[in-house]
mmCIF file of the N, C-alpha and C atoms, coordinates in Angstrom:
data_MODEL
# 
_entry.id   MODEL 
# 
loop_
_atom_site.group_PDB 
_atom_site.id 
_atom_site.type_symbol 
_atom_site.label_atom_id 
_atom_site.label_alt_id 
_atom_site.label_comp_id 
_atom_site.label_asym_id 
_atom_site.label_entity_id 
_atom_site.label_seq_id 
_atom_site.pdbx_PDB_ins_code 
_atom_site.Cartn_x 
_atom_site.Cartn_y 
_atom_site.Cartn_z 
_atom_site.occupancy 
_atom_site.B_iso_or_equiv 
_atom_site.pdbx_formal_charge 
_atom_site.auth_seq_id 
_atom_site.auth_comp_id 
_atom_site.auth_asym_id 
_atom_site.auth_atom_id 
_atom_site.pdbx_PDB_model_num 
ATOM 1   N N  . UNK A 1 1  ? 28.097 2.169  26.103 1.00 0.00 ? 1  UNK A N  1 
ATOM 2   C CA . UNK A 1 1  ? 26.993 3.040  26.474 1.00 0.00 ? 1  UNK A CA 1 
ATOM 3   C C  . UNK A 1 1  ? 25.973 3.023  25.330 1.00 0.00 ? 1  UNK A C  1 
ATOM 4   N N  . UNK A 1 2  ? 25.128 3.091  25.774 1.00 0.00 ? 2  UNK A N  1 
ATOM 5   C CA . UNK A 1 2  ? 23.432 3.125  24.510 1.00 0.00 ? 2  UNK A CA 1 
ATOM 6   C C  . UNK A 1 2  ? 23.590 4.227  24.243 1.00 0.00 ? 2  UNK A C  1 
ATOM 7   N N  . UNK A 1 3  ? 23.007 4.413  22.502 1.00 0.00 ? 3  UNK A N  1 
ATOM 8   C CA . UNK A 1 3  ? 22.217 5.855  22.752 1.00 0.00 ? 3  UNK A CA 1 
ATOM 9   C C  . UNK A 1 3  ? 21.768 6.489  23.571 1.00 0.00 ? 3  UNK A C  1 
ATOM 10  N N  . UNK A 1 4  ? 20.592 5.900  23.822 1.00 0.00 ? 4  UNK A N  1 
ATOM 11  C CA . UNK A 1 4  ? 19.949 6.337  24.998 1.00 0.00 ? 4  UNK A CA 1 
ATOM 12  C C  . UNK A 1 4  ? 20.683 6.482  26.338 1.00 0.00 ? 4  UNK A C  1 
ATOM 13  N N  . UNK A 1 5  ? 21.201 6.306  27.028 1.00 0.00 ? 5  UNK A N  1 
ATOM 14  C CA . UNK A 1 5  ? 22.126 6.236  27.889 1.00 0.00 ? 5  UNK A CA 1 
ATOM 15  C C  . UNK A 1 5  ? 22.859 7.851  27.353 1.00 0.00 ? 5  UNK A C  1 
ATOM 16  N N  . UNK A 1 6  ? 23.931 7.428  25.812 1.00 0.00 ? 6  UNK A N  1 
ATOM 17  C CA . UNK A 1 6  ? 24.507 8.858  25.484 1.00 0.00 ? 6  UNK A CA 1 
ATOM 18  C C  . UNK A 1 6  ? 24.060 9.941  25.434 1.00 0.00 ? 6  UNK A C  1 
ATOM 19  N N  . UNK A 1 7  ? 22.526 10.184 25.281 1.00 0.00 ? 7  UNK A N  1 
ATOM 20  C CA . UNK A 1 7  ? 21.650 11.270 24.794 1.00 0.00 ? 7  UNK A CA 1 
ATOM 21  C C  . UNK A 1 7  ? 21.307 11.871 26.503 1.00 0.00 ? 7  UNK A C  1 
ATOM 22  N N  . UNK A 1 8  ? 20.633 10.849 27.376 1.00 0.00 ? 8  UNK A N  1 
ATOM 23  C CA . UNK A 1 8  ? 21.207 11.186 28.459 1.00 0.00 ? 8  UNK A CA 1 
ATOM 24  C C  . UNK A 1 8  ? 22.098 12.263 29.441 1.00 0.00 ? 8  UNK A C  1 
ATOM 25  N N  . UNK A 1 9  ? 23.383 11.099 29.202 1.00 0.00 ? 9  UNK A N  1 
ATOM 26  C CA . UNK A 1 9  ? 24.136 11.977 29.775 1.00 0.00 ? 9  UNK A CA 1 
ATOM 27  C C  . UNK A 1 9  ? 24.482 13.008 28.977 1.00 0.00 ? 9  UNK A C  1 
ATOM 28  N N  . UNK A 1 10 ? 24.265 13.509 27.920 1.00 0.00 ? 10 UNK A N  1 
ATOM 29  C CA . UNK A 1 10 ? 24.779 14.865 27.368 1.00 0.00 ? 10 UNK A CA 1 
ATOM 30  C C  . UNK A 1 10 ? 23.578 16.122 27.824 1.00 0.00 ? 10 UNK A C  1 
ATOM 31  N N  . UNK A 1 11 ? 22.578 15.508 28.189 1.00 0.00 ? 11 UNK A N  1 
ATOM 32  C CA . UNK A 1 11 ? 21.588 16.360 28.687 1.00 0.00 ? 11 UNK A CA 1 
ATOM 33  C C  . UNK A 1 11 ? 21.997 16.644 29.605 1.00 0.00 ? 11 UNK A C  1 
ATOM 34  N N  . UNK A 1 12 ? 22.216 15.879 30.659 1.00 0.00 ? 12 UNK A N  1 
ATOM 35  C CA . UNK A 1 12 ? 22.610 15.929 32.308 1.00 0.00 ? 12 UNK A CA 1 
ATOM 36  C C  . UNK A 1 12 ? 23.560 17.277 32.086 1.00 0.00 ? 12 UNK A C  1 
ATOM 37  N N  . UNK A 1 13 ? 24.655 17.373 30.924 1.00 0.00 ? 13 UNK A N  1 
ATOM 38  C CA . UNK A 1 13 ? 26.109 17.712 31.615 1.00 0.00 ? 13 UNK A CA 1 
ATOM 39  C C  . UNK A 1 13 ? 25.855 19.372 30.669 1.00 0.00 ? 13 UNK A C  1 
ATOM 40  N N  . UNK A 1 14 ? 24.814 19.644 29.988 1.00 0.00 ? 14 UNK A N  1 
ATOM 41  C CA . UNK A 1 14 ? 24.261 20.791 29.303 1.00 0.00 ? 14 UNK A CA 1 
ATOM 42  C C  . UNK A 1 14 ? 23.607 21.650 30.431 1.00 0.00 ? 14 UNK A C  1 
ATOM 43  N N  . UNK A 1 15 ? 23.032 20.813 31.198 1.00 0.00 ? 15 UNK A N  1 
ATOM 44  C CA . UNK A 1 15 ? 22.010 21.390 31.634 1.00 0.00 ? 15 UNK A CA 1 
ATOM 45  C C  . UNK A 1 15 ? 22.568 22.845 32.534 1.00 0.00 ? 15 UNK A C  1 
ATOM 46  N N  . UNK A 1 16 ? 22.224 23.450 32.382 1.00 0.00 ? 16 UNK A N  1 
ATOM 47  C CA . UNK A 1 16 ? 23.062 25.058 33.073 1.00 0.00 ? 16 UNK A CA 1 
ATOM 48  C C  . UNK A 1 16 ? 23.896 25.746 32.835 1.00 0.00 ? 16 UNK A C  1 
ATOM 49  N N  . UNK A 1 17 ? 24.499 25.223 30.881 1.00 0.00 ? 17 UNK A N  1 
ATOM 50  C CA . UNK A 1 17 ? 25.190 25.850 30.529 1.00 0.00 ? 17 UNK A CA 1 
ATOM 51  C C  . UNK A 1 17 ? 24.783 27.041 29.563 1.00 0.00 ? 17 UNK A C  1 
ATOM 52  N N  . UNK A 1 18 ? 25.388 27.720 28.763 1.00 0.00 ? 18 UNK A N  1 
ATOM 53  C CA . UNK A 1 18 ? 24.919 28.574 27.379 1.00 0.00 ? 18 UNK A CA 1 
ATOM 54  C C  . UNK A 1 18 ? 24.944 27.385 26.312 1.00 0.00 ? 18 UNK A C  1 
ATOM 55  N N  . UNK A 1 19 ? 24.179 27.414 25.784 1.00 0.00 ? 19 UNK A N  1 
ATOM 56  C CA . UNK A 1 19 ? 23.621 26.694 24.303 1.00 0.00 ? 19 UNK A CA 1 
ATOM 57  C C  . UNK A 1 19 ? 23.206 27.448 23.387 1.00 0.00 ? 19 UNK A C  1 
ATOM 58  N N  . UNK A 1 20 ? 23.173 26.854 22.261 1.00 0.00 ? 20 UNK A N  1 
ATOM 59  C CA . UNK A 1 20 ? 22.348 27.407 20.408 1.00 0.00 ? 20 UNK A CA 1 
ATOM 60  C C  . UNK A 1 20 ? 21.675 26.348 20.448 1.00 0.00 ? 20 UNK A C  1 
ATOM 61  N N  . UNK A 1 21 ? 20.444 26.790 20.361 1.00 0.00 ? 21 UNK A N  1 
ATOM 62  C CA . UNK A 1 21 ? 18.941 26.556 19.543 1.00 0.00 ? 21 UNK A CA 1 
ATOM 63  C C  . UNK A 1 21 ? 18.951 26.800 18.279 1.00 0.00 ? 21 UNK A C  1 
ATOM 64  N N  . UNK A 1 22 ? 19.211 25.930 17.189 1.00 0.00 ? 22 UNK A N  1 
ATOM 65  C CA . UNK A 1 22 ? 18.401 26.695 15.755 1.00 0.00 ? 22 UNK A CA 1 
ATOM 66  C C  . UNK A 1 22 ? 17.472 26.289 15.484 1.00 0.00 ? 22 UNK A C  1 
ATOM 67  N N  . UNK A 1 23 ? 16.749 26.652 15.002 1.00 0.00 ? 23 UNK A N  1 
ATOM 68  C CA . UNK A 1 23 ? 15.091 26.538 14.879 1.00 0.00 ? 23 UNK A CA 1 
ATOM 69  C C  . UNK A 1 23 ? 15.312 25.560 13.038 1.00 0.00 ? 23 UNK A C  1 
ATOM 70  N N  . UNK A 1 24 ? 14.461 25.263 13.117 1.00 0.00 ? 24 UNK A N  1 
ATOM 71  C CA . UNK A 1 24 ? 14.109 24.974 11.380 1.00 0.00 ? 24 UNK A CA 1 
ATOM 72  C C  . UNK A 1 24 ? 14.222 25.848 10.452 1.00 0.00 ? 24 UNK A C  1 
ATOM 73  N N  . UNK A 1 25 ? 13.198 27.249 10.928 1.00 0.00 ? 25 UNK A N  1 
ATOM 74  C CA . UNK A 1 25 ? 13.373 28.317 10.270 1.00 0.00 ? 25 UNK A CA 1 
ATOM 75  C C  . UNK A 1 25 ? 14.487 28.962 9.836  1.00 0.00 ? 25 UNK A C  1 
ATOM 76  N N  . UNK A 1 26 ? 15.690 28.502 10.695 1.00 0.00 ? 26 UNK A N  1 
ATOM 77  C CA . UNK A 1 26 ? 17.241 29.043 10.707 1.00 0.00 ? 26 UNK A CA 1 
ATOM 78  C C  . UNK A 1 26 ? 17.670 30.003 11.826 1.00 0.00 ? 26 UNK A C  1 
ATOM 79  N N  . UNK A 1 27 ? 16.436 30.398 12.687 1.00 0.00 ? 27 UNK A N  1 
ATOM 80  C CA . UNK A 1 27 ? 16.781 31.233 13.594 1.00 0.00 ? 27 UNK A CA 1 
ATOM 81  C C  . UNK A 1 27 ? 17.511 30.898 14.355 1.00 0.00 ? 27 UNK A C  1 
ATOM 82  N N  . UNK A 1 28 ? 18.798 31.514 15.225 1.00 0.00 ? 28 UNK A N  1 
ATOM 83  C CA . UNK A 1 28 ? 19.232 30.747 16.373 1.00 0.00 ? 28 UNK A CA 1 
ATOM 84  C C  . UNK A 1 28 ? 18.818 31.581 17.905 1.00 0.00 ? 28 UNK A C  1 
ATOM 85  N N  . UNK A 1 29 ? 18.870 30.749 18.986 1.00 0.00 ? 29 UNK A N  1 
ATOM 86  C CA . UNK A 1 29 ? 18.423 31.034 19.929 1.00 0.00 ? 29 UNK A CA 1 
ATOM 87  C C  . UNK A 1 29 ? 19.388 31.115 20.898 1.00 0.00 ? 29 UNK A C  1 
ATOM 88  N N  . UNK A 1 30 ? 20.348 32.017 21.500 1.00 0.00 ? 30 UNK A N  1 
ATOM 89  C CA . UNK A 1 30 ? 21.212 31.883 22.148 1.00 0.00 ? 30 UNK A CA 1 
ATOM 90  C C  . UNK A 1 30 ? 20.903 31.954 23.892 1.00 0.00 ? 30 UNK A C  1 
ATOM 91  N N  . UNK A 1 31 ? 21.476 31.171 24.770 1.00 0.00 ? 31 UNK A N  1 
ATOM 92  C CA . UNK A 1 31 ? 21.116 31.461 26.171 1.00 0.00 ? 31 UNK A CA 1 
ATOM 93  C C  . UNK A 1 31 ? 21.616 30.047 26.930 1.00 0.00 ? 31 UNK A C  1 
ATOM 94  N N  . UNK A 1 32 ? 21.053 30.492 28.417 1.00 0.00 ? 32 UNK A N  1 
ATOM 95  C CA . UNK A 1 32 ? 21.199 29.247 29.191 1.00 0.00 ? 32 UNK A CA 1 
ATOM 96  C C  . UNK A 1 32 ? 20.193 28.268 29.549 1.00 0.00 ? 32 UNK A C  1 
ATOM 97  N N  . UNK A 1 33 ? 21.032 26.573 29.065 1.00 0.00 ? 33 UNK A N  1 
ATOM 98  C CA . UNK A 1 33 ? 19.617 25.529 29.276 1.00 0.00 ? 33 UNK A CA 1 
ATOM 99  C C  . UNK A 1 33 ? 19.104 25.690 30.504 1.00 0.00 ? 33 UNK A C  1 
ATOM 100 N N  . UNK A 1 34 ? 17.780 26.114 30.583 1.00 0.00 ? 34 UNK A N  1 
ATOM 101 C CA . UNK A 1 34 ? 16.982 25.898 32.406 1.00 0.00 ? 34 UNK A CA 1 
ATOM 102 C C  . UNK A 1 34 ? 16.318 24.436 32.245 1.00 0.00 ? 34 UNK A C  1 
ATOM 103 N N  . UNK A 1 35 ? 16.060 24.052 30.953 1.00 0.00 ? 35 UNK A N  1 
ATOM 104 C CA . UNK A 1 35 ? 15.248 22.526 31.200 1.00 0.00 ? 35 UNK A CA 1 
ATOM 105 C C  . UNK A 1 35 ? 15.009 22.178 29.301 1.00 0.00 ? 35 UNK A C  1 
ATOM 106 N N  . UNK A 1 36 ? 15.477 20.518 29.869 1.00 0.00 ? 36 UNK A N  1 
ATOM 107 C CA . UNK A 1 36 ? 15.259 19.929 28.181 1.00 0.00 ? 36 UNK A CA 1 
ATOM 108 C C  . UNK A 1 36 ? 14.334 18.517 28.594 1.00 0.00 ? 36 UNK A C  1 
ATOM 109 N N  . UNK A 1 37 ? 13.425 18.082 27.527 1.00 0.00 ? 37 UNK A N  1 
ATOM 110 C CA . UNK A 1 37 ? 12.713 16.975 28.021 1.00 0.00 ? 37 UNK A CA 1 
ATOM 111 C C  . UNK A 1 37 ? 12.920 16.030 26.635 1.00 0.00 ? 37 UNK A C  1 
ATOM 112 N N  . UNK A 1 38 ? 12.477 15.173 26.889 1.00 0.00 ? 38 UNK A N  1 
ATOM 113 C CA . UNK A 1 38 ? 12.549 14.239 25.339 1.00 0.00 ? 38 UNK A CA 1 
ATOM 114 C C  . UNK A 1 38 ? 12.309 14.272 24.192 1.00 0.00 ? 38 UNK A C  1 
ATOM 115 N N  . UNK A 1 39 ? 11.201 15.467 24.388 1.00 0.00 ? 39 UNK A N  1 
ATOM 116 C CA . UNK A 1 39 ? 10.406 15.828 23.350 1.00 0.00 ? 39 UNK A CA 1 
ATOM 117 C C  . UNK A 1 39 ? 11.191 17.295 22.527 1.00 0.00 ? 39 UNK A C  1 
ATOM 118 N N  . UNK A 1 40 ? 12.374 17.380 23.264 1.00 0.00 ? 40 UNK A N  1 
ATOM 119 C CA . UNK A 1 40 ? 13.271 18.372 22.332 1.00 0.00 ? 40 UNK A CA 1 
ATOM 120 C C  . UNK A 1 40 ? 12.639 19.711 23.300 1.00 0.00 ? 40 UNK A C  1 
ATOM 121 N N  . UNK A 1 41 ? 11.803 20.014 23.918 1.00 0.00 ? 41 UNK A N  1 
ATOM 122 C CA . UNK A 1 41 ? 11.374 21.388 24.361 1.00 0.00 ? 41 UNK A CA 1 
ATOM 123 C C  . UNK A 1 41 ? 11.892 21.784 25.244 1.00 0.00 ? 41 UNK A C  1 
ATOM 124 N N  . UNK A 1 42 ? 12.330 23.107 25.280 1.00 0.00 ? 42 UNK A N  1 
ATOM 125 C CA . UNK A 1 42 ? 13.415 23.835 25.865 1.00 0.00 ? 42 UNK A CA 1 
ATOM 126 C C  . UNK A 1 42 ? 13.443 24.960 26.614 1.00 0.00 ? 42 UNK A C  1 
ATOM 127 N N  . UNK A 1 43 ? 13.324 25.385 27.810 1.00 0.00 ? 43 UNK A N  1 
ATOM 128 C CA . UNK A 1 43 ? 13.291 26.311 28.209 1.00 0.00 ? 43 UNK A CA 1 
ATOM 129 C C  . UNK A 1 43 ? 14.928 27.025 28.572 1.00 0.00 ? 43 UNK A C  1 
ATOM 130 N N  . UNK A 1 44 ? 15.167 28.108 28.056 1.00 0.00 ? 44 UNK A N  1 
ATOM 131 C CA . UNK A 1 44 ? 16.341 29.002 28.022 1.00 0.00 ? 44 UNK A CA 1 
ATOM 132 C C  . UNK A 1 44 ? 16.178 30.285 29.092 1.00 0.00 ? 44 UNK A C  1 
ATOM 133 N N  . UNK A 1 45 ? 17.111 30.548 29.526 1.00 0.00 ? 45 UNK A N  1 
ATOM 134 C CA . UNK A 1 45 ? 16.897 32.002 30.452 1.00 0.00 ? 45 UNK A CA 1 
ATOM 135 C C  . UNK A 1 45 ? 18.179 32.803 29.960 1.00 0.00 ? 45 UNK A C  1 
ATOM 136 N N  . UNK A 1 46 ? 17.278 33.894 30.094 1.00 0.00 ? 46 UNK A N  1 
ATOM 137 C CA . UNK A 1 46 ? 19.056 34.958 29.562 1.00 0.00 ? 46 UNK A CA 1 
ATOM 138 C C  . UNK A 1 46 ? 19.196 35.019 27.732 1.00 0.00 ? 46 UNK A C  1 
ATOM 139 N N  . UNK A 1 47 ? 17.945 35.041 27.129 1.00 0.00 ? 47 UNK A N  1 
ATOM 140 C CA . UNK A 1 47 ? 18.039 34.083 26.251 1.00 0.00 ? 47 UNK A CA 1 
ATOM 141 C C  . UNK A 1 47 ? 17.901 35.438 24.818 1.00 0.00 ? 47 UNK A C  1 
ATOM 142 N N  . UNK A 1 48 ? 18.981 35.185 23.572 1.00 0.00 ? 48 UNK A N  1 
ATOM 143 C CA . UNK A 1 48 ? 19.048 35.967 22.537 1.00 0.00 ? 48 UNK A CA 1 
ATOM 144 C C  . UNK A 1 48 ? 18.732 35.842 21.423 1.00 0.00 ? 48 UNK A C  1 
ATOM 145 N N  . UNK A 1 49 ? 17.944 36.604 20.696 1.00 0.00 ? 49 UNK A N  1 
ATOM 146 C CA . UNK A 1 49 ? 17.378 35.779 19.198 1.00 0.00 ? 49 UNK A CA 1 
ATOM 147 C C  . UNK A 1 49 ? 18.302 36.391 18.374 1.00 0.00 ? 49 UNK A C  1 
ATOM 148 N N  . UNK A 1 50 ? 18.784 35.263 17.372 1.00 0.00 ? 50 UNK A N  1 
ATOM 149 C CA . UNK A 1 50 ? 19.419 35.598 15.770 1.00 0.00 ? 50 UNK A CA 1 
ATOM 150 C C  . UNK A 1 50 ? 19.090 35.345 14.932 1.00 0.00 ? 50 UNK A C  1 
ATOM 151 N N  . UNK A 1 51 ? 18.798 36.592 13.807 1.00 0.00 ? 51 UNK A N  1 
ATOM 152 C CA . UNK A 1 51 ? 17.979 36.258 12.667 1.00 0.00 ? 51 UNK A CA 1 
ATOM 153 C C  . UNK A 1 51 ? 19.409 36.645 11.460 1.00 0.00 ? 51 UNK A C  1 
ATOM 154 N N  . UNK A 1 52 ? 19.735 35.689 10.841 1.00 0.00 ? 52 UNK A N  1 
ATOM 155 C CA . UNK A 1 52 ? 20.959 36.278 10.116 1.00 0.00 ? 52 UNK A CA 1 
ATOM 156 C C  . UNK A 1 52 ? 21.926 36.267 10.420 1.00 0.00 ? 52 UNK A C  1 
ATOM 157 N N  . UNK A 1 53 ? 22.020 35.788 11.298 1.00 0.00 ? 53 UNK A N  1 
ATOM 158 C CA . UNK A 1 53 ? 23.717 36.271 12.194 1.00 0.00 ? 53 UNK A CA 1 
ATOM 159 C C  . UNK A 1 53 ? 23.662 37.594 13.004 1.00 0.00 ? 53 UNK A C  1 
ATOM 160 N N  . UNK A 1 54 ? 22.591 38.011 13.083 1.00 0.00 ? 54 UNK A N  1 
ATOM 161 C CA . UNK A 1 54 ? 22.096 39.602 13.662 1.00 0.00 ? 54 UNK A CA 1 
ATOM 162 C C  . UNK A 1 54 ? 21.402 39.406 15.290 1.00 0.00 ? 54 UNK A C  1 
ATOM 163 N N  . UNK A 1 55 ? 21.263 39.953 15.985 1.00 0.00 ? 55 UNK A N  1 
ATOM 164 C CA . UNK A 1 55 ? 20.995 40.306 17.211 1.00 0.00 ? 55 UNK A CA 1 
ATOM 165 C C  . UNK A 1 55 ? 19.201 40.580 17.131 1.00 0.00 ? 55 UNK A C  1 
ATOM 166 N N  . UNK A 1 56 ? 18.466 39.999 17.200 1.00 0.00 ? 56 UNK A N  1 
ATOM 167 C CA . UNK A 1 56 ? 17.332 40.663 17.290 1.00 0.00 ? 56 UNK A CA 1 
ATOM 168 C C  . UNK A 1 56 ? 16.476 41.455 17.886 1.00 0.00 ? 56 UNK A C  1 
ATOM 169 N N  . UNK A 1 57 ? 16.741 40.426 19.478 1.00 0.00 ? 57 UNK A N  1 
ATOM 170 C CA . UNK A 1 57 ? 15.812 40.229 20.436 1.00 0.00 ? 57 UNK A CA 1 
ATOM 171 C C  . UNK A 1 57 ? 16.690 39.754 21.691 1.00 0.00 ? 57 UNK A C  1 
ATOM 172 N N  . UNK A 1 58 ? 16.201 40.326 22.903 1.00 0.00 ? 58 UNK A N  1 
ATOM 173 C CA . UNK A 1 58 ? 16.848 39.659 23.897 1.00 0.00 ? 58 UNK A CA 1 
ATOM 174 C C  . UNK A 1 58 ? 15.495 39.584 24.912 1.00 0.00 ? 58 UNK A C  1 
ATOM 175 N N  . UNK A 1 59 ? 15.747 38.393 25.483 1.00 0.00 ? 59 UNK A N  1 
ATOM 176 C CA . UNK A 1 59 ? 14.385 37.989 26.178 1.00 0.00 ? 59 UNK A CA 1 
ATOM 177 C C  . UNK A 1 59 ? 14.457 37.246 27.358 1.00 0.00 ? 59 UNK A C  1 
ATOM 178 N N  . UNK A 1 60 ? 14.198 37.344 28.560 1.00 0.00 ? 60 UNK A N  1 
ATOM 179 C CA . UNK A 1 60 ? 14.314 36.503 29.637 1.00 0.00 ? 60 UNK A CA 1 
ATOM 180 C C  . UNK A 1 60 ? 14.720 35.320 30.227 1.00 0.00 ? 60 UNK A C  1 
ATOM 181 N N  . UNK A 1 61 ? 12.682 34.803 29.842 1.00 0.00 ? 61 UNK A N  1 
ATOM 182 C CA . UNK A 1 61 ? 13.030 33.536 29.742 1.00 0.00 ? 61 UNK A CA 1 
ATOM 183 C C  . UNK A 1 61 ? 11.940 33.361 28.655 1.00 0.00 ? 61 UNK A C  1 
ATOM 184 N N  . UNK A 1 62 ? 12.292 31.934 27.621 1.00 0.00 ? 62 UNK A N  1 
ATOM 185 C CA . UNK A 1 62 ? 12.466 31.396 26.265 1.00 0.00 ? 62 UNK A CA 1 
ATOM 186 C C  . UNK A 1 62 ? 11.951 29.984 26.404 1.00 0.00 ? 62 UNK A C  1 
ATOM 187 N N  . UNK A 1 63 ? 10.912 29.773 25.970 1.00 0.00 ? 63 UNK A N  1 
ATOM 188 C CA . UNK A 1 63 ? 10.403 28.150 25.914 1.00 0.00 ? 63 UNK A CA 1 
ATOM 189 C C  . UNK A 1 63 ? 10.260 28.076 24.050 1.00 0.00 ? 63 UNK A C  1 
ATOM 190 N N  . UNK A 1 64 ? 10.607 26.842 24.017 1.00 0.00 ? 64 UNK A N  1 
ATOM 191 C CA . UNK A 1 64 ? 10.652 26.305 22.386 1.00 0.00 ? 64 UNK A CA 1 
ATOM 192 C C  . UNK A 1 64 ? 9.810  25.160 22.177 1.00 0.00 ? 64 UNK A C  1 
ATOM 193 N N  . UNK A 1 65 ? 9.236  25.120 21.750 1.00 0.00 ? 65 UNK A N  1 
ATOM 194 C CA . UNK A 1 65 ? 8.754  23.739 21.346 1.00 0.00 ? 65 UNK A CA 1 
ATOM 195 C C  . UNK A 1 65 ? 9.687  22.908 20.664 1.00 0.00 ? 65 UNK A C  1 
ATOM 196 N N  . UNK A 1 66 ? 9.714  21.691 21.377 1.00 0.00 ? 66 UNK A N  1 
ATOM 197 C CA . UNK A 1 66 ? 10.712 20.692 20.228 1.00 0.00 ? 66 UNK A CA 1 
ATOM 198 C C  . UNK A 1 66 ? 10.253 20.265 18.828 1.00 0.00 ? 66 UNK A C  1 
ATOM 199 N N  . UNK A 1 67 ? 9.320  20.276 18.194 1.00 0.00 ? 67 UNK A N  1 
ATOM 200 C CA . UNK A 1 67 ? 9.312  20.396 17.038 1.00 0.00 ? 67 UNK A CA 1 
ATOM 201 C C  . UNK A 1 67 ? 10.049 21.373 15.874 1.00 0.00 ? 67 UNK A C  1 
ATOM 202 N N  . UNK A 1 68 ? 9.704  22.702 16.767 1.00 0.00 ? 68 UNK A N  1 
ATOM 203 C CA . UNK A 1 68 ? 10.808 23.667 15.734 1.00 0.00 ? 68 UNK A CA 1 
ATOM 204 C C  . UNK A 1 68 ? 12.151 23.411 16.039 1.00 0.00 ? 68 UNK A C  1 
ATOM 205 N N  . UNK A 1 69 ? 12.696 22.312 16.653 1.00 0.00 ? 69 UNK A N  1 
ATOM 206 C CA . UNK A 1 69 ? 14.157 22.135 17.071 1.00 0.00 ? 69 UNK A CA 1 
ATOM 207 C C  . UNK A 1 69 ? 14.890 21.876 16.110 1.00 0.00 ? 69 UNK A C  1 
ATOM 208 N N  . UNK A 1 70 ? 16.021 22.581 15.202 1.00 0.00 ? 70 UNK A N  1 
ATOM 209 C CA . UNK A 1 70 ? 16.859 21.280 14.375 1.00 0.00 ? 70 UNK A CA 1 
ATOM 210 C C  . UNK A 1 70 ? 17.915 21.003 14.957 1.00 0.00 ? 70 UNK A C  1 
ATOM 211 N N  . UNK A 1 71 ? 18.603 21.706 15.922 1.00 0.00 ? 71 UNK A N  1 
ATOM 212 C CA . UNK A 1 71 ? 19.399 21.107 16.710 1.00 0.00 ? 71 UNK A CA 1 
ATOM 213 C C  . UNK A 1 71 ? 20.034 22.032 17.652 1.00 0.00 ? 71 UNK A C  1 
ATOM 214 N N  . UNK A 1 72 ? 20.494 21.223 18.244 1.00 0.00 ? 72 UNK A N  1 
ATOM 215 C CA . UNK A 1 72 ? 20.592 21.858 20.156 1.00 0.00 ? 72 UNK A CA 1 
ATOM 216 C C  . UNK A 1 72 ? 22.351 21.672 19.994 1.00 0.00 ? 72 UNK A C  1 
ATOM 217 N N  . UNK A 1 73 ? 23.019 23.125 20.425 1.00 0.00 ? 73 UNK A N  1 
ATOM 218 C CA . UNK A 1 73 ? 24.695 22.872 20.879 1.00 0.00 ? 73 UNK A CA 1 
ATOM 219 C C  . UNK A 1 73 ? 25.081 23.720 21.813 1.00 0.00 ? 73 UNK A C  1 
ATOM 220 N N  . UNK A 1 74 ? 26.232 23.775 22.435 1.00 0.00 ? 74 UNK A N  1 
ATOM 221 C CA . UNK A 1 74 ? 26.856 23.950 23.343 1.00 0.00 ? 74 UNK A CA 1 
ATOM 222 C C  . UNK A 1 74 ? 27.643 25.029 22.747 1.00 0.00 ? 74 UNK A C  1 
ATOM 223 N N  . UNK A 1 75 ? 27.615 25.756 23.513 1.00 0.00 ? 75 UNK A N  1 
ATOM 224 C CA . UNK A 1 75 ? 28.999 27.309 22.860 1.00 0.00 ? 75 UNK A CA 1 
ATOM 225 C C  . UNK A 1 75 ? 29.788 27.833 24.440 1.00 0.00 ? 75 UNK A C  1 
ATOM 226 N N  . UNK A 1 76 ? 30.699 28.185 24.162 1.00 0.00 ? 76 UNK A N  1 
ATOM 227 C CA . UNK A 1 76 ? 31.478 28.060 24.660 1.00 0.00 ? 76 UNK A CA 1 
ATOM 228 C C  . UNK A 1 76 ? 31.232 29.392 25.865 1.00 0.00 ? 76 UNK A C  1 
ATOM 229 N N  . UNK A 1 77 ? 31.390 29.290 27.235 1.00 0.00 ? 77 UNK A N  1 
ATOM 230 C CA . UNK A 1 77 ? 30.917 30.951 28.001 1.00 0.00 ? 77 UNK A CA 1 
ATOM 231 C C  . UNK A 1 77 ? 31.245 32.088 27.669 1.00 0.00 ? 77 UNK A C  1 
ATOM 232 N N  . UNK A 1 78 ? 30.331 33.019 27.670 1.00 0.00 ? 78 UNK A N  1 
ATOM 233 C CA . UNK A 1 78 ? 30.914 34.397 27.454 1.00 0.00 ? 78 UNK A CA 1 
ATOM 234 C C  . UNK A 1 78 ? 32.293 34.651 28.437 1.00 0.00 ? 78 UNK A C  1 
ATOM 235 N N  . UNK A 1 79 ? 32.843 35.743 27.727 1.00 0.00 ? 79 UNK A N  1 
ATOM 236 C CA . UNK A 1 79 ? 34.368 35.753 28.743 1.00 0.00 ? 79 UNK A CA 1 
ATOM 237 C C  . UNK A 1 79 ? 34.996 34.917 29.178 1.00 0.00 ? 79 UNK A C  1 
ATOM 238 N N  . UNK A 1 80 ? 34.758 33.577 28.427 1.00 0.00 ? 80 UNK A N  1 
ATOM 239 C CA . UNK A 1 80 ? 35.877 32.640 29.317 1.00 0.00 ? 80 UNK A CA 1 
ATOM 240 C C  . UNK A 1 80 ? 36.392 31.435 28.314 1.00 0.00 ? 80 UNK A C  1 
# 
């Protein structure tokens, strides 16, 4: 499988789950992927800000620009 191909399918199999966003800044962005494009930009729904390890903000829905992206992961469902 290519990169490309791998990068791919890990998008495909994200897509509708809960993920972490951390930003550059260090913030993390907790919620569910609604849409990822190439360019790293992200729209989240259900979506929680952490500043510190702290709770900040809770917010709907969440678009990111992929530039502030440092990296995109997968966490595991609430309650399950």
């Amino acid at each position: 499988m290519s990169r490309k191909e791998a990068l791919t399918h890990f998008m495909s199999q994200i897509h509708g789950r809960p993920v972490v966003v951390k930003l550059n800044s260090g913030v993390d962005y907790r919620g569910v992927l609604a849409c990822l494009d190439g360019y790293m930009n992200i729209a989240l729904e259900q979506t929680e800000e952490y500043v510190n390890g702290q709770l900040k903000n809770k917010y709907g829905d969440a678009f990111i620009r992929g530039n502030n992206v440092l990296y995109i992961s997968t966490q595991k469902r609430r309650g399950g």
